[in-house]
C-alpha positions as CSV (number, residue, x, y, z in Angstrom):
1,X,-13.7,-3.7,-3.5
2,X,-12.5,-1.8,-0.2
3,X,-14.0,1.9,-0.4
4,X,-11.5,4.9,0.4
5,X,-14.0,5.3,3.3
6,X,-12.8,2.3,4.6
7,X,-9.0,2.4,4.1
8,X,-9.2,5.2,6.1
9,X,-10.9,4.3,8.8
10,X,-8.4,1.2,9.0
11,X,-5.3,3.4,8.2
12,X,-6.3,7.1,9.1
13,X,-7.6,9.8,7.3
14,X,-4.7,11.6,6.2
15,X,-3.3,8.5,3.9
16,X,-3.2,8.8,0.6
17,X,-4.5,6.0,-1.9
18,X,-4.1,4.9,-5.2
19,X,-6.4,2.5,-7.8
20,X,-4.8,0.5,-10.2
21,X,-7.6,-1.9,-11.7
22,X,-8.7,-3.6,-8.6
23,X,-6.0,-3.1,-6.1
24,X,-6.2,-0.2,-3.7
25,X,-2.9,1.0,-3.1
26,X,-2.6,2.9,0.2
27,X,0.7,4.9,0.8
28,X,1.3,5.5,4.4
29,X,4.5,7.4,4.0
30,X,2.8,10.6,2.5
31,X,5.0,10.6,-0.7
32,X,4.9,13.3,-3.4
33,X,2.1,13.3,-6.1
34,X,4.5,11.9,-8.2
35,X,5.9,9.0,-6.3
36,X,2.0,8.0,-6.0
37,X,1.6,8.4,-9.7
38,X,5.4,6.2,-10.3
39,X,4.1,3.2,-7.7
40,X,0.5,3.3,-9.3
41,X,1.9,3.5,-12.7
42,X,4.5,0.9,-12.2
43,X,2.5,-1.4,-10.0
44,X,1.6,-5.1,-12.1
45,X,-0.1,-7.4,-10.1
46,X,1.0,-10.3,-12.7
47,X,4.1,-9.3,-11.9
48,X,4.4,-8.1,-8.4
49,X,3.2,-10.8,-6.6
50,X,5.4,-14.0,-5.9
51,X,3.4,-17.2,-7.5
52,X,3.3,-19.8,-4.8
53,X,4.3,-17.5,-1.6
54,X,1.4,-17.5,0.8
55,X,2.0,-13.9,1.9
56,X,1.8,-12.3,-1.3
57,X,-1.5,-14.5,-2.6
58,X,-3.3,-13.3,0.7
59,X,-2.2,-10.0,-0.3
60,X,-3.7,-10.4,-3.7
61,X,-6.6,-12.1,-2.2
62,X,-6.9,-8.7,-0.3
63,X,-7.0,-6.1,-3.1
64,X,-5.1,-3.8,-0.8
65,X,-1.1,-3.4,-1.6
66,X,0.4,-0.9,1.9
67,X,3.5,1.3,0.9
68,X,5.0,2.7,3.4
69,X,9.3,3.9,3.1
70,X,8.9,6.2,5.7
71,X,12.4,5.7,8.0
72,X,12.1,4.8,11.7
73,X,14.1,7.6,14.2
74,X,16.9,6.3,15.6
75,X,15.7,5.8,18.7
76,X,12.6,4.7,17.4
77,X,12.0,0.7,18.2
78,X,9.2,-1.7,16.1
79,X,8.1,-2.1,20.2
80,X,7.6,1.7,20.5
């Protein structure tokens, strides 16, 4: 399993992560304590992942599930 050490040295130190048995969940949006508690709470990897989509078993595979609902600017581009 991925130490927090790690995640943040991947995804910077001011991210905020989550375990749920062994998934690391690493919310890059900076929600409230709560939202983390609602995702981690909520979060079933029987459930959450799609059965035969490649994406989501390498996700599995990973151990690491990224949330991140933060909203672009308008001006803001994905080639910003």
């Amino acid at each position: 399993m991925i130490s927090d050490q790690e995640l943040r040295l991947i995804y910077g130190k001011d991210i905020a992560i989550s375990r749920k048995g062994l998934f690391a969940l690493v919310h890059l949006d900076r929600p409230a304590q709560e939202l983390i508690r609602e995702r981690t709470e909520e979060f079933n990897p029987e459930t959450f992942f799609c059965e035969h989509c490649p994406f989501c078993q390498m996700v599995k595979d990973s151990g690491v599930l990224i949330f991140n609902d933060a909203v672009f600017e308008e001006d803001e581009t994905l080639d910003d």
